[in-house]
C-alpha positions in Angstrom: 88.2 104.4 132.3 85.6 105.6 129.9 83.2 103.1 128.3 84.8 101.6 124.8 82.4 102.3 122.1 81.4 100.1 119.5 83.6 99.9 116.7 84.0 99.9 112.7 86.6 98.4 110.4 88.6 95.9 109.5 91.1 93.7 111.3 93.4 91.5 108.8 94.6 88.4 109.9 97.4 86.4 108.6 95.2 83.1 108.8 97.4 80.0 110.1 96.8 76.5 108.3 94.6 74.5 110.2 92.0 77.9 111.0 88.5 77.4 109.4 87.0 81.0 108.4 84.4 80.7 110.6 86.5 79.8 113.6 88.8 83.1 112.8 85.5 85.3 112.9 84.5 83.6 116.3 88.5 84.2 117.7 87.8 88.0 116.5 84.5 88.2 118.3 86.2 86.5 121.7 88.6 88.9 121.6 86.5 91.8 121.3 84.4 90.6 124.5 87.6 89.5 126.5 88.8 93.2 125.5 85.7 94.8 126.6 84.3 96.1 123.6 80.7 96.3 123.0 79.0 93.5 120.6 79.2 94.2 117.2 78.4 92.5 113.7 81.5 90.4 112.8 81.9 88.9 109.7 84.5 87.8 106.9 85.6 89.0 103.6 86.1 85.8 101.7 86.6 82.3 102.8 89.8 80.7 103.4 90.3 77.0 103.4 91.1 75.6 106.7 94.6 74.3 105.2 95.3 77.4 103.1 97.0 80.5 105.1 97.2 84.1 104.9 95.3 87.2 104.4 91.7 87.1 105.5 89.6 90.7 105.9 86.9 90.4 108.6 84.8 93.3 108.8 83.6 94.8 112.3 80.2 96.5 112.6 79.4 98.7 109.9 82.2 97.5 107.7 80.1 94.3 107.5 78.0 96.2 105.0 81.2 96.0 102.6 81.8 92.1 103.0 80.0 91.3 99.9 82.3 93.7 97.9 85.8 91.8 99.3 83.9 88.3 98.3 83.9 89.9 94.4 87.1 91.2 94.9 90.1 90.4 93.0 92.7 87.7 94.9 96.2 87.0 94.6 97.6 83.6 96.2 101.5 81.7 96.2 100.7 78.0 95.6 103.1 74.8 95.2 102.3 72.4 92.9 103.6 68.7 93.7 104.3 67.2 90.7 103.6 63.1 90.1 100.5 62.3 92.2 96.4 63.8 92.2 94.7 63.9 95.4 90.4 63.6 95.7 90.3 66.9 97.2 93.3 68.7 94.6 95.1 69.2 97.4 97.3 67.2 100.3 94.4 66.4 102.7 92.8 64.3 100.4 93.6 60.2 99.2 95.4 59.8 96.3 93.4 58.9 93.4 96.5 58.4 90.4 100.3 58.6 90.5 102.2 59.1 87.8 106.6 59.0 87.3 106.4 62.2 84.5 107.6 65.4 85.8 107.6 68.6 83.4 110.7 69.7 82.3 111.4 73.0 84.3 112.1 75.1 81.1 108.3 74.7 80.3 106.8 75.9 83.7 107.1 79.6 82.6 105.9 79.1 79.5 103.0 76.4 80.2 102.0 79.5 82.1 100.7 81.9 79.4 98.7 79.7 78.6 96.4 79.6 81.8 96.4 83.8 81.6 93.2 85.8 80.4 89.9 84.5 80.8 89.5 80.3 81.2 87.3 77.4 81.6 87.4 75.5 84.6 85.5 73.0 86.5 85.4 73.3 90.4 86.9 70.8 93.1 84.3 68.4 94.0 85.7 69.1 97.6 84.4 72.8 97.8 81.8 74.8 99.1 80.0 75.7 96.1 76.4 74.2 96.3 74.4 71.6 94.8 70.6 71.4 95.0 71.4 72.9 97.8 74.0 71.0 99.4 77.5 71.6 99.3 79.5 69.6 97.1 81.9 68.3 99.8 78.9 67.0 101.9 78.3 65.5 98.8 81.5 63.8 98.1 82.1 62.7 101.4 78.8 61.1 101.4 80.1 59.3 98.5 77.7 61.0 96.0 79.2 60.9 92.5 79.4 65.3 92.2 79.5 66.2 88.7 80.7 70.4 89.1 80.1 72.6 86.3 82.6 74.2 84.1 82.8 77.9 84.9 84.1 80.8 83.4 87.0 82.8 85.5 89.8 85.1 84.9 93.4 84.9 85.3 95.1 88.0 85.0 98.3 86.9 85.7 100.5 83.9 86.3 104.3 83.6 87.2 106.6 81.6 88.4 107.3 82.9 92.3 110.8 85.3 91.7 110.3 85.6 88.0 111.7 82.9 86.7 110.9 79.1 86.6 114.1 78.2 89.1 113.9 81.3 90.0 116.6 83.4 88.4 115.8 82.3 85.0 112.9 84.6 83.1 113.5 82.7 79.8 112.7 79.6 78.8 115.7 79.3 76.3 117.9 81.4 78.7 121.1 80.0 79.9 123.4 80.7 82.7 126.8 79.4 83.7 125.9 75.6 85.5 122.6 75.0 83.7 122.6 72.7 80.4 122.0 74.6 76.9 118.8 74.0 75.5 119.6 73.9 71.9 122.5 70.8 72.7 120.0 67.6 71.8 122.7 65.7 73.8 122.1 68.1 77.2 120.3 66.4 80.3 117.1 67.5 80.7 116.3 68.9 84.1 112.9 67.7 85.4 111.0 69.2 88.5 109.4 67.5 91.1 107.5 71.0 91.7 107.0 74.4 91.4 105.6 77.6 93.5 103.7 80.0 91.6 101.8 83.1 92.1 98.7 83.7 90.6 96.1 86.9 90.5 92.9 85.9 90.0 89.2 86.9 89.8 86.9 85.6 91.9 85.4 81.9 91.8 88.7 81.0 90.7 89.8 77.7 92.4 93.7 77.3 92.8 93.5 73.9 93.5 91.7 73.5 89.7 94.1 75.5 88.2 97.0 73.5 89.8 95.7 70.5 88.8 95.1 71.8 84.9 98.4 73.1 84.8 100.0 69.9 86.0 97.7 68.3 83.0 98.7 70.3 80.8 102.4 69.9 81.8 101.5 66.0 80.7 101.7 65.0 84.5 99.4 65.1 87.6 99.5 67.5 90.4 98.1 68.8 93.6 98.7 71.7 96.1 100.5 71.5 98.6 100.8 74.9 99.7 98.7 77.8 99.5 99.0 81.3 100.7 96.7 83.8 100.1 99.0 87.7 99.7 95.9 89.7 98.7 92.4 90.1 99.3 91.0 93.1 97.1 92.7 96.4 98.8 94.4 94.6 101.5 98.0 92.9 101.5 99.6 90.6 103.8 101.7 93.6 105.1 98.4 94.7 106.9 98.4 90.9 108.2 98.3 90.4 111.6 99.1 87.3 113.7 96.8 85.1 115.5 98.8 86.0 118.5 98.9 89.3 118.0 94.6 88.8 117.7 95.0 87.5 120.9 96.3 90.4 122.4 93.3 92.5 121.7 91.4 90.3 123.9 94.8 90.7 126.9 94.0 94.8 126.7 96.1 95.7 124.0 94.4 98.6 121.8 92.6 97.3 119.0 93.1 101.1 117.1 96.3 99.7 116.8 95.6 96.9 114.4 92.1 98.3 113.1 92.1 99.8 109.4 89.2 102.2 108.7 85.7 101.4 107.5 86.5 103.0 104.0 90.3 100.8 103.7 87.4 98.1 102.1 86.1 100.9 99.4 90.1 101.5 97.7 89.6 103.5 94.5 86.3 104.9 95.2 86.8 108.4 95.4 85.1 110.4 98.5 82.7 112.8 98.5 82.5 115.2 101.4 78.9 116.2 102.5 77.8 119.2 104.7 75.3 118.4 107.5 72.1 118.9 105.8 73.7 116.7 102.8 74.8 114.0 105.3 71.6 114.4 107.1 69.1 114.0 103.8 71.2 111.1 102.6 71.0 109.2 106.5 67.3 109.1 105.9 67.8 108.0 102.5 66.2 111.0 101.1 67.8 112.6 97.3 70.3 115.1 96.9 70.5 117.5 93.8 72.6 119.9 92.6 75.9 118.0 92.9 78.7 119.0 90.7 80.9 116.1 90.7 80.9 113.7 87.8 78.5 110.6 87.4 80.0 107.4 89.5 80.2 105.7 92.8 81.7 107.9 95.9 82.2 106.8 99.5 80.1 110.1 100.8 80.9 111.1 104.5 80.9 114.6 107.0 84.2 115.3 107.9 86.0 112.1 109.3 82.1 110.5 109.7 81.0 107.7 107.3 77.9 108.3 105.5 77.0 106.1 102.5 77.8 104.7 99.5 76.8 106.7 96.7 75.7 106.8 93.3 75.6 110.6 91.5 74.2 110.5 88.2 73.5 113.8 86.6 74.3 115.7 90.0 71.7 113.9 91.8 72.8 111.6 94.7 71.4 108.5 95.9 72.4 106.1 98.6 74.0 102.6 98.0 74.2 101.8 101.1 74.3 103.3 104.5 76.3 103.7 107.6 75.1 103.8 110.7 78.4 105.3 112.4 
């Protein structure tokens, strides 16, 4: 059997709870040397929590050039909100630090949820990663530091109850259907929720667990997550998710082409631009190339099926963003 070469792309995996980012990258790279691939660069495209599941993009070789892309990438997660109780760390690892016997009334969880959409404040768990003087803030907090996090700015582009509606089936807060209680008859129970599962697309820096704890403010309760599912990373889904199991057979001698998306699956809407051989050639040794007749804007530049670079053309003259040695 001829020699495997050393390969580019990404590899989704459908993270399991319990699987820090870090170890995922290190399963990837055992894998590849159990398989009998060469060594290359391995790397992720934005961290997952250990208790938090689903799609994470880590980048093989070359692709590795393109992690820093899927970290600004847009995100979109499904996340439960347990109604009644907040944790230290916003979510169901951490002690409880307040209790309370309110719950929202379920008509309002649809419409408490315009209100977190478009561009918010929001201040960061003090259980996160983000950095302090240098230290991370849950070294910090576990150390028993008083962390005071900054607000930041973030965007929510949308914000839904998971299958429309906020049981469900019911897109309206003042819709009724046959079984539920009319919400203009004062003398009608009023139905209360314990929880609720949303899904949420968001821009980057955003912190679920903050929003889920604003939201449950907002409602006039406490809250914290209790589960939390990333479906989209930038370009890629959780349809291009594959199992930790199914990871595992890469390293057994299953084909890793098989579960491998190309180097350019991480650049989705940048349009190509295809290069002859002295083009491709001037742009590998980062040299300028004139004359172009395509518009001003960023292209992923290749010969034939070969990566190139990443490209900016402005006034028809090239120059490399960043190149692939492929």
């Amino acid at each position: 059997m001829a020699d495997k070469l050393p390969q580019h792309g990404w590899i989704i995996l459908d993270k399991p709870v319990g699987l820090g980012s870090t170890q995922a990258v290190g399963a990837v790279k055992r894998n590849l040397r159990e398989g009998g691939y060469p060594k290359v660069k391995v790397g992720h495209g934005g961290t997952l929590d250990p208790l938090a599941e689903g799609v994470l993009p880590i980048a093989l070789g070359e692709a590795t050039k393109l992690s820093g892309r899927m970290l600004d990438s847009d995100k979109t997660y499904e996340f439960t909100i347990q109604f009644g109780a907040e944790t230290e760390t916003l979510d169901s690892e951490g002690a409880i630090t307040a209790t309370t016997d309110r719950r929202p009334p379920r008509a309002a969880l649809a419409a408490i949820c315009e209100h977190f959409t478009g561009a918010i404040e929001q201040v960061p768990p003090k259980y996160s990663a983000l950095k302090i003087d240098g230290k991370r803030a849950y070294d910090l907090a576990r150390a028993g530091e008083d962390v005071e996090m900054k607000t930041r700015a973030v965007t929510i582009y949308s914000l839904h109850p998971l299958g429309g509606g906020a049981d469900g089936g019911v897109s309206s807060a003042f819709a009724t259907v046959a079984g539920r209680p009319d919400p203009y008859d004062p003398q009608a129970p009023l139905e209360l929720a314990d929880s609720v599962t949303l899904v949420a697309s968001v821009s980057k820096g955003t912190y679920i667990r903050s929003l889920a704890r604003d939201i449950a403010h907002a409602l006039g309760t406490l809250g914290h997550v209790t589960y939390l599912r990333r479906v989209k990373a930038g370009p890629f889904s959780e349809t291009q998710a594959i199992s930790l199991d199914k990871l595992n057979e890469i390293g057994k001698g299953a084909p890793l082409q098989d579960h491998l998306l190309p180097l350019e699956a991480g650049l989705d809407g940048i349009p190509a631009l295809a290069l002859d051989p002295d083009s491709a050639q001037a742009a590998r040794q980062g040299r300028v190339v004139s004359g172009l007749p395509q518009p001003d804007g960023l292209y992923f530049a290749r010969l034939e099926e070969t990566p190139v670079a990443l490209v900016e053309l402005e006034g028809g003259t090239m120059k490399v963003v960043r190149g692939f040695n492929v």
